[in-house]
C-alpha positions as CSV (number, residue, x, y, z in Angstrom):
1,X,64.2,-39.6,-50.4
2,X,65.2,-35.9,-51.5
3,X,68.7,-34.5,-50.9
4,X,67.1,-32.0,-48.9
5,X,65.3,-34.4,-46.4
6,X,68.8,-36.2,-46.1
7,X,70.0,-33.0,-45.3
8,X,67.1,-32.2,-42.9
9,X,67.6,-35.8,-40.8
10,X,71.3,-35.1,-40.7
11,X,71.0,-31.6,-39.0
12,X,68.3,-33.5,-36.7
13,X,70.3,-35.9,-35.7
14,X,73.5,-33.9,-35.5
15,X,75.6,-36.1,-38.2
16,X,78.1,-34.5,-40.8
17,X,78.7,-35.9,-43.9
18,X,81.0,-37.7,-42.4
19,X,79.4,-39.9,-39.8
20,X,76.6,-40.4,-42.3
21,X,78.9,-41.7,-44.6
22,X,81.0,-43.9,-42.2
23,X,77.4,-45.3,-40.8
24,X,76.2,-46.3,-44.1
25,X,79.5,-47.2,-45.6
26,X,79.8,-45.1,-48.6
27,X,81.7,-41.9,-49.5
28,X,81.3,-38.7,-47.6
29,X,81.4,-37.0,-51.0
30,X,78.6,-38.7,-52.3
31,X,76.3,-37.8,-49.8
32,X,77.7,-34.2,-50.1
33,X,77.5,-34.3,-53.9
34,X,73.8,-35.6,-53.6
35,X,72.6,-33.1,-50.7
36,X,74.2,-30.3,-53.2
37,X,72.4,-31.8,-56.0
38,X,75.4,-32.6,-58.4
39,X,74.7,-36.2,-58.7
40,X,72.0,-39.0,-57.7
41,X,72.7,-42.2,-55.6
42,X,72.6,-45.4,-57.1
43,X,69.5,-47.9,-55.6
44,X,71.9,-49.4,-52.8
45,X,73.8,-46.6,-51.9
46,X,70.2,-44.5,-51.3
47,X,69.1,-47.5,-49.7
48,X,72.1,-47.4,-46.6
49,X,71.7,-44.4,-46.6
50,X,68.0,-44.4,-45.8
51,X,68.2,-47.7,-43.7
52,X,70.9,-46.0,-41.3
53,X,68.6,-42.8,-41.1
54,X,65.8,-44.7,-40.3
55,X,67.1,-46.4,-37.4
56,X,68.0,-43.7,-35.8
57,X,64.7,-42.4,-35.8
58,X,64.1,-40.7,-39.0
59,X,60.4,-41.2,-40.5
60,X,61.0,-39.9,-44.5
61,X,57.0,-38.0,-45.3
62,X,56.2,-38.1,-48.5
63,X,54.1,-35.0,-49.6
64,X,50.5,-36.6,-49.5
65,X,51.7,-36.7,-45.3
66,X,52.7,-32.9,-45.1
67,X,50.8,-29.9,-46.1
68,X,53.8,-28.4,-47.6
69,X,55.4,-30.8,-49.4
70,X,57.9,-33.5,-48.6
71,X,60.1,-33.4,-45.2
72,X,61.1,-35.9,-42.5
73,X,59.7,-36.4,-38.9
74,X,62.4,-37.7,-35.7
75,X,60.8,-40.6,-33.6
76,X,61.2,-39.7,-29.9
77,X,64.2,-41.7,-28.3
78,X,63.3,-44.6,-25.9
């Protein structure tokens, strides 16, 4: 997972920072500082992060799945 595909599934889900952050139950700032690249995540923190993404619908594509390079795909809503 990429700041910028965290970035990407926020904007496609509509988050900020802040509902991100509340959902996955670490700092806004973190996920701000990440996204901006001025730090990394530590294993559990990236994995909230990406659990909370993922079930809202976010598939994380690697870049052996997308032409140009890494990016995200949104599940259609039930």
């Amino acid at each position: 997972m990429t700041p910028e595909q965290v970035k990407m599934a926020r904007a496609g889900l509509g988050l900020g920072v802040r509902e991100l952050g509340e959902m996955a139950g670490v700092s806004f700032t973190t996920i701000s500082r990440f996204e901006t690249g001025k730090s990394g995540l530590q294993l559990s923190t990236a994995e909230a992060i990406r659990k909370v993404l993922e079930a809202e619908g976010v598939q994380f594509l690697d870049c052996g799945q997308v032409a140009a390079g890494t990016g995200i795909a949104l599940k259609a809503k039930q």
